[in-house]
FIDRENDO-117439 format. One record per residue (C-alpha): z, y, x. Coordinates in steps of 0.5 Angstrom, whole numbers, plus 2048, in hexadecimal, padded with zeros to 3 digits. Each point is the difference from the previous one (the first is absolute). Layout:
% FIDRENDO-117439
{z: Z | y: Y | x: X}
...
***
This chain:
% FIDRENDO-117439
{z: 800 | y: 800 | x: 800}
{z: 7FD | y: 807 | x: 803}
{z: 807 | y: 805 | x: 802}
{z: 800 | y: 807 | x: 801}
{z: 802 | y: 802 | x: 807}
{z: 805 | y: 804 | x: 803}
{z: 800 | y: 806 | x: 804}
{z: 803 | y: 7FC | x: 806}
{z: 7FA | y: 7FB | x: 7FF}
{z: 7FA | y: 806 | x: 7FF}
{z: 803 | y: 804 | x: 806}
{z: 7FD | y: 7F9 | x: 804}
{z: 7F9 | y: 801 | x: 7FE}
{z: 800 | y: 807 | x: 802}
{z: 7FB | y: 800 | x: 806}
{z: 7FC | y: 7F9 | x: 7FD}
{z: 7FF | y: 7FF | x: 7F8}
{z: 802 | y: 808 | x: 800}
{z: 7FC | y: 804 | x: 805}
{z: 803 | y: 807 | x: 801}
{z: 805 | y: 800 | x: 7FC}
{z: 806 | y: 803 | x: 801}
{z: 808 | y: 7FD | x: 800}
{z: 803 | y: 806 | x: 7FC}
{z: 7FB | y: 800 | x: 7FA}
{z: 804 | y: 7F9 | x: 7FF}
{z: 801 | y: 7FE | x: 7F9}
{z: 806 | y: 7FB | x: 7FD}
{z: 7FB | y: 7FB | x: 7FF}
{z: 7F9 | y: 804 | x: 803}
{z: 7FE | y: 806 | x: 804}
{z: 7FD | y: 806 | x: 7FE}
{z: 7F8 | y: 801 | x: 802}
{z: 7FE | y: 807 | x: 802}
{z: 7FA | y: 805 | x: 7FF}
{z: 7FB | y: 7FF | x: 804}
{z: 7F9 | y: 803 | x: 804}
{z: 7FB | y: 7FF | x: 7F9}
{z: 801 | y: 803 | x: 7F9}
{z: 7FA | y: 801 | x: 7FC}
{z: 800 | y: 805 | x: 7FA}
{z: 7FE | y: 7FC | x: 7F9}
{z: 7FD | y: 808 | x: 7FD}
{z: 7FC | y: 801 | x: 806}
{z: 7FF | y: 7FA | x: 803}
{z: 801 | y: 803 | x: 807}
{z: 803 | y: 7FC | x: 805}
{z: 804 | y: 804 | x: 806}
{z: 806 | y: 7FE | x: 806}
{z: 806 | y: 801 | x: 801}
{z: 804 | y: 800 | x: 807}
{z: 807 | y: 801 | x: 803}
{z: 801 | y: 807 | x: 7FD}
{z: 7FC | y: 800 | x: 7FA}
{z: 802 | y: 800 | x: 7F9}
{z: 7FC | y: 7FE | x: 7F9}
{z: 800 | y: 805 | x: 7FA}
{z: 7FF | y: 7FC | x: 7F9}
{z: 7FF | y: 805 | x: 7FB}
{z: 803 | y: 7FF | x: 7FA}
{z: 7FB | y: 7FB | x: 7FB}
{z: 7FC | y: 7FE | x: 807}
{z: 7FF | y: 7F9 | x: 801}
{z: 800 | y: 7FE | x: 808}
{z: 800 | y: 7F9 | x: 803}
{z: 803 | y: 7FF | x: 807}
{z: 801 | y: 7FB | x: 805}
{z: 807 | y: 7FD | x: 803}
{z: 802 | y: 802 | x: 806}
{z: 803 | y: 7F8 | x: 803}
{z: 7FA | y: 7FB | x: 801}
{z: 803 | y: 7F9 | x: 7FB}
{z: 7FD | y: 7FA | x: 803}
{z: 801 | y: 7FA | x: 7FB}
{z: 7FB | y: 7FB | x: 802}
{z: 802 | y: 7FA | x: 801}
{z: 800 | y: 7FE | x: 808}
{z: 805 | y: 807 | x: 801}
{z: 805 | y: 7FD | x: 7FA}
{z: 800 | y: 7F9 | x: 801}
{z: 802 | y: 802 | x: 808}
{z: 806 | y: 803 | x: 7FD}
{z: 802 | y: 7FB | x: 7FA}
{z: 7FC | y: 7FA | x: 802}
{z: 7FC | y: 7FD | x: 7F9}
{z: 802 | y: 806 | x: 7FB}
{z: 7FE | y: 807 | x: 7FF}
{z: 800 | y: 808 | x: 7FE}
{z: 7FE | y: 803 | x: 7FB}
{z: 803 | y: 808 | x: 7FD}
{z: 802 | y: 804 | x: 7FB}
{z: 7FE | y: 808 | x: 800}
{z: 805 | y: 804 | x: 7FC}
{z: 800 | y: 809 | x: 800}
{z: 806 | y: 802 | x: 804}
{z: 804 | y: 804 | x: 7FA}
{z: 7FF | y: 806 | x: 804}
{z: 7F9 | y: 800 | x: 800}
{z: 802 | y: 7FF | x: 7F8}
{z: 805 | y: 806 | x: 800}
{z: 7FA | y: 804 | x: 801}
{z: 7FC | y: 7FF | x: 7FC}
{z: 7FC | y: 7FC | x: 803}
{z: 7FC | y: 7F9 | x: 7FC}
{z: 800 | y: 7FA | x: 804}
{z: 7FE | y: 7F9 | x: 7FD}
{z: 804 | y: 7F9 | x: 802}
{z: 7FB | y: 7FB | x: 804}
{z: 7FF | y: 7FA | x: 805}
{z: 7FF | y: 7FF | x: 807}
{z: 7FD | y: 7F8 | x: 7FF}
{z: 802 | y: 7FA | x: 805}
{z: 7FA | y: 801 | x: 806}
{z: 7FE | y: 808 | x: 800}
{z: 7FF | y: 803 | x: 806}
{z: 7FF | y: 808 | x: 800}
{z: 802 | y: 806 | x: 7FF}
{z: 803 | y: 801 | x: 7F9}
{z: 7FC | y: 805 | x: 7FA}
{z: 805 | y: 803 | x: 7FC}
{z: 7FE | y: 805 | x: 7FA}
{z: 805 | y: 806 | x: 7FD}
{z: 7FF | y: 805 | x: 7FB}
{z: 804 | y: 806 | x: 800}
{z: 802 | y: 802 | x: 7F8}
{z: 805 | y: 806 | x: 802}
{z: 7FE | y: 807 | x: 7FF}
{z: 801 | y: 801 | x: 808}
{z: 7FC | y: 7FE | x: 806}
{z: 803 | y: 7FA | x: 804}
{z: 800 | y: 801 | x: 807}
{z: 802 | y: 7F9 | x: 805}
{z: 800 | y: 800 | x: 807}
{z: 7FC | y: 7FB | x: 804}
{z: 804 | y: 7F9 | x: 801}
{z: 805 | y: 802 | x: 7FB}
{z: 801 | y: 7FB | x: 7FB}
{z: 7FC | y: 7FF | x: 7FA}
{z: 802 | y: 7F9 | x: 7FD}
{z: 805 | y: 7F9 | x: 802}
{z: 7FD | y: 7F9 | x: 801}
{z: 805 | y: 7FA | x: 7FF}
{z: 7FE | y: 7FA | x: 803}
{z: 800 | y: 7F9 | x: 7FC}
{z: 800 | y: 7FA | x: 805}
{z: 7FD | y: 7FA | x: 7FC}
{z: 802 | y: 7F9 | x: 801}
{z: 7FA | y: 7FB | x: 802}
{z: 7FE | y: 7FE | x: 7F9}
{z: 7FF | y: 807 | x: 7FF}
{z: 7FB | y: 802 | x: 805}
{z: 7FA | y: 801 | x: 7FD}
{z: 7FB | y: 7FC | x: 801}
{z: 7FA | y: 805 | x: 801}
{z: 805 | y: 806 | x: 804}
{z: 7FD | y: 807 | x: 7FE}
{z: 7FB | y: 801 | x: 806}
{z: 7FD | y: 7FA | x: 7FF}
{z: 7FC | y: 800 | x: 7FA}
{z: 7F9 | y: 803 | x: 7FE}
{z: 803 | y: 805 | x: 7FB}
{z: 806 | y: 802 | x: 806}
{z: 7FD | y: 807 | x: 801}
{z: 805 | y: 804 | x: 802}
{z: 801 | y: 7FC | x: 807}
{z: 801 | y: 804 | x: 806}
{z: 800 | y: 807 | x: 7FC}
{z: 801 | y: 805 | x: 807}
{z: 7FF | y: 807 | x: 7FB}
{z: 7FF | y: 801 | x: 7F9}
{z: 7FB | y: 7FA | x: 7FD}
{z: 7FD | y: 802 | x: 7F9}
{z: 801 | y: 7FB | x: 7FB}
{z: 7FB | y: 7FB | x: 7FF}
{z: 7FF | y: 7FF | x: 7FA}
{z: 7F9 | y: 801 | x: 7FD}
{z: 7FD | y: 801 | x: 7F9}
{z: 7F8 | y: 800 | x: 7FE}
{z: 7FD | y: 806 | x: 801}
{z: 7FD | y: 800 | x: 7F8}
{z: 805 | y: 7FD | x: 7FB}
{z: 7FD | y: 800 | x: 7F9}
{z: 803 | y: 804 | x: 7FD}
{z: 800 | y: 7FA | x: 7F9}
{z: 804 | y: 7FD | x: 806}
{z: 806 | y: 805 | x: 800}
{z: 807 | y: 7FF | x: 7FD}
{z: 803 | y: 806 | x: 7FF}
{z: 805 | y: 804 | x: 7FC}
{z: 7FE | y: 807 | x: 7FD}
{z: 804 | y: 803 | x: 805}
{z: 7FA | y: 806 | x: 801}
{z: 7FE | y: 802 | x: 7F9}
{z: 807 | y: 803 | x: 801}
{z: 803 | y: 807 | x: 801}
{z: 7FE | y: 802 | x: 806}
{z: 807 | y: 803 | x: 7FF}
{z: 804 | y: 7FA | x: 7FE}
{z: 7FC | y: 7FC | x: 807}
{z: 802 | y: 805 | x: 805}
{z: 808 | y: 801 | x: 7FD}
{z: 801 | y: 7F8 | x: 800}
{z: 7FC | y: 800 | x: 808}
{z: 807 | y: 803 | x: 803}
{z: 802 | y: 806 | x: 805}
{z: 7FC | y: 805 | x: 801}
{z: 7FC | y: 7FD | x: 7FA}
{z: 805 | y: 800 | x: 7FA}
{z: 802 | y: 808 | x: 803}
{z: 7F8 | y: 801 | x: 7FF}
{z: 800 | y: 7FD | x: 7F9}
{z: 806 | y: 805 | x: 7FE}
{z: 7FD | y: 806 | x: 802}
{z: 7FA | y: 7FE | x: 7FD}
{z: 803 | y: 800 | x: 7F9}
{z: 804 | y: 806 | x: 801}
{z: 7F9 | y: 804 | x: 802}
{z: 7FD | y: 7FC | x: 7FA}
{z: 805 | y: 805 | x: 7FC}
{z: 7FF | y: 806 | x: 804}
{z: 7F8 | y: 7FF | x: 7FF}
{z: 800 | y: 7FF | x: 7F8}
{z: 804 | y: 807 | x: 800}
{z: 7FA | y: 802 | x: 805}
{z: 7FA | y: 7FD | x: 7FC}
{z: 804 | y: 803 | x: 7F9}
{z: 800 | y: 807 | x: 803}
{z: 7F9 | y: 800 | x: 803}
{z: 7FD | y: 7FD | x: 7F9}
{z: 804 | y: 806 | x: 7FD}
{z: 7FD | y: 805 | x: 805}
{z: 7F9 | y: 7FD | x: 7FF}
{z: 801 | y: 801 | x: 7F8}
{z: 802 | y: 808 | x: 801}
{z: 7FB | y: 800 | x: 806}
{z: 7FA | y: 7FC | x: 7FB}
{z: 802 | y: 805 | x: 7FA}
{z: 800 | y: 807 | x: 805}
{z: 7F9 | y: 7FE | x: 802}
{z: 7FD | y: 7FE | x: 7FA}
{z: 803 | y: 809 | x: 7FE}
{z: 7FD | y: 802 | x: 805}
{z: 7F9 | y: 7FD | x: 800}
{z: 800 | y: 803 | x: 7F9}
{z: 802 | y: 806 | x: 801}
{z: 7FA | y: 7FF | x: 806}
{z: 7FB | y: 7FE | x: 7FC}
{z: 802 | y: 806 | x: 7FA}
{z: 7FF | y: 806 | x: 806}
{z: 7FA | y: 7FD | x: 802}
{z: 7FE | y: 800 | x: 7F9}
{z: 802 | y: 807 | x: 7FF}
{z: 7FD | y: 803 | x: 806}
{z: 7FA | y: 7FC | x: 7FF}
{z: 7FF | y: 804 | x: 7F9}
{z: 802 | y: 807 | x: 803}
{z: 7FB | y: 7FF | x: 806}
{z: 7FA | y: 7FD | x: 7FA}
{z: 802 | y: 805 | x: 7FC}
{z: 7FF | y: 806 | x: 807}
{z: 7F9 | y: 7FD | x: 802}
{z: 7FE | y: 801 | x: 7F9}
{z: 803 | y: 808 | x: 800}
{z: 7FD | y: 802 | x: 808}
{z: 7F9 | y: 7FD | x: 7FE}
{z: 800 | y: 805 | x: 7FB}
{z: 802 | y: 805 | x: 802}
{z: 7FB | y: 7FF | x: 806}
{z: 7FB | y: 7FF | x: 7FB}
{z: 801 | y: 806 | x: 7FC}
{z: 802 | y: 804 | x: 807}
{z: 7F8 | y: 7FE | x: 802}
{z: 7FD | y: 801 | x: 7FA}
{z: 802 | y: 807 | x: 800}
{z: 7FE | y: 801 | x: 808}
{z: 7FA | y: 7FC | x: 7FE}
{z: 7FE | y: 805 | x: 7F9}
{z: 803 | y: 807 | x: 805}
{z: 7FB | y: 7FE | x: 806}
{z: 7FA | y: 7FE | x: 7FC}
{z: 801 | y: 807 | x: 7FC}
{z: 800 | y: 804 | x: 807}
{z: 7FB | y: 7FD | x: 803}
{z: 7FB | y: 801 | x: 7F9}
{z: 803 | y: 807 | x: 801}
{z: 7FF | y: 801 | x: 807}
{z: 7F9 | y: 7FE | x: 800}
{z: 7FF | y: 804 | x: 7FA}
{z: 802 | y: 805 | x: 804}
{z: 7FB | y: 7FE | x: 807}
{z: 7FB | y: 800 | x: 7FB}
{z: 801 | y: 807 | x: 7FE}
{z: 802 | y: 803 | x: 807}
{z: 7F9 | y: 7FD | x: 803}
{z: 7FC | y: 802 | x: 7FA}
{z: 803 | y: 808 | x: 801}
{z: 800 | y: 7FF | x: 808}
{z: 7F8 | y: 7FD | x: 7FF}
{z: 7FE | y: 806 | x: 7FC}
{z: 802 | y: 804 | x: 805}
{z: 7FD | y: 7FD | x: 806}
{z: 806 | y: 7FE | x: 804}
{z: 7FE | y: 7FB | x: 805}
{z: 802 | y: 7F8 | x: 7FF}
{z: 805 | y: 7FF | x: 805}
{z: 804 | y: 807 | x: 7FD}
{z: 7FF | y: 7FC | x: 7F9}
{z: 803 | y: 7F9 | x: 802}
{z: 806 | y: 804 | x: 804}
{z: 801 | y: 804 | x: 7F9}
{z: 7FF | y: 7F9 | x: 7FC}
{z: 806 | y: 7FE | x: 805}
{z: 804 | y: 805 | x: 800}
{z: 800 | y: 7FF | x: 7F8}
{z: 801 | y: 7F9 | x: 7FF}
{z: 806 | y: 801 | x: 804}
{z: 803 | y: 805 | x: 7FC}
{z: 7FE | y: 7FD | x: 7FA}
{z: 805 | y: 7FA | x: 802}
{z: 805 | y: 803 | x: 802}
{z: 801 | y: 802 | x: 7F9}
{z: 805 | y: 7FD | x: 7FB}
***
């Protein structure tokens, strides 16, 4: 039957099973694991390093997987130089501190034969950013020691589906899915004809606070709508007056300027019909009047060029007369 080690025992494998570990993260009945150089934020998918003086930031919501300090080497030759027929097999558990936080952080196993840094993901669900120094500790491992009838027979490292072996950094999960699904071959929940609203208050921090002001700008935004609707009324009636009005000015200016075209051609007209009738009266009087000097100056032998000079003289008078 498997039994769980104690420190005195987990403190032996420092150096061998747990590469790197260190005796004062040591549990009761396990060791504390530390941060180590790789981390991977789930939002951005970027990958970065972290080294001797260096802090991880999680801002709050964000996702990050990370790798273990300690190097564990479960295989079965390493194991069974230690405990002859039998091997070990772990247990990841978060640190309360980890939880006291805010911090998530899920339970999971390390099988009998896994060789390889450890991958582990968190999530910080606090309201503030969470800040953890390189080779802090991050979560503990307890040891079970498995008696020969339960060693497995096909230990982790050994089998096709065992992809995990030998993770020097951050190994991307090998799950693979078809590019094209049907969507006929899709079973699912109406969860995405949902209020986009109810979606972000039930996703968590920062989402849920998002969610709240949201509804509160919802409010403020149906008084806003009503007070615009109420002004586009005043403004539609304002505008409907006053193209009116425009339209009854141009109305009435158009009548008065008809009606000042039809007063000004007839006063031209009238004015030309006098100067019209007054200058053919000058001119009939004036050629009268030539006619009557020449016959007067042609019974008197006066010369042609005196007639015309006289003929002048006498037309000109006659027109400067009114």
């Amino acid at each position: 039957m498997s039994r769980t080690l104690p420190d005195r025992e987990v403190k032996k494998l420092i150096g061998s099973l747990l590469l790197g570990g260190d005796e004062q993260y040591l549990n009761p009945n396990g060791i504390e694991l530390r941060l180590g150089a790789n981390v991977r934020f789930d939002s951005t998918g970027e990958e970065k390093q972290l080294s001797d003086g260096l802090f991880l930031k999680v801002n709050p919501g964000e996702t990050v997987i990370v790798s273990s300090f300690e190097k564990l080497d479960f295989s079965k030759e390493s194991v069974q130089k230690i405990y002859p027929g039998k091997m070990i097999m772990g247990i990841i558990t978060p640190t309360t501190t980890m939880m006291r936080e805010g911090i998530l952080q899920v339970t999971t196993k390390v099988d009998a034969g896994f060789r390889g840094l450890l991958n582990w993901g968190f999530r910080n669900s606090s309201t503030k950013e969470f800040v953890i120094q390189y080779r802090e500790p991050i979560f503990k491992l307890t040891l079970f020691l498995l008696d020969e009838n339960e060693v497995p027979e096909v230990p982790y490292g050994e089998g096709d589906r065992h992809t995990y072996q030998d993770t020097a950094g951050i190994r991307l999960s090998s799950r693979r899915i078809p590019a094209q699904i049907p969507k006929k071959s899709i079973v699912a929940s109406s969860f995405e004809k949902l209020d986009p609203i109810k979606h972000l208050s039930e996703a968590g921090y920062p989402f849920n606070h998002i969610s709240t002001e949201l509804v509160g700008l919802q409010g403020k935004w149906e008084i806003v709508s009503s007070d615009i609707r109420v002004l586009k009324d005043q403004f539609q009636r304002q505008s409907d007056l006053l193209s009116a009005k425009i339209v009854e000015e141009t109305r009435s200016i158009s009548g008065r300027l008809d009606e000042f075209k039809e007063t000004f051609i007839d006063k031209v007209e009238s004015l030309f019909q006098k100067k019209f009738f007054w200058v053919t009266s000058v001119l009939i009087a004036a050629l009268g009047i030539m006619g009557a000097v020449y016959k007067y100056l042609e019974a008197k032998n006066v010369g042609i060029n005196k007639i015309l000079t006289a003929a002048i003289i006498g037309s000109a008078s006659a027109v400067s007369i009114k």
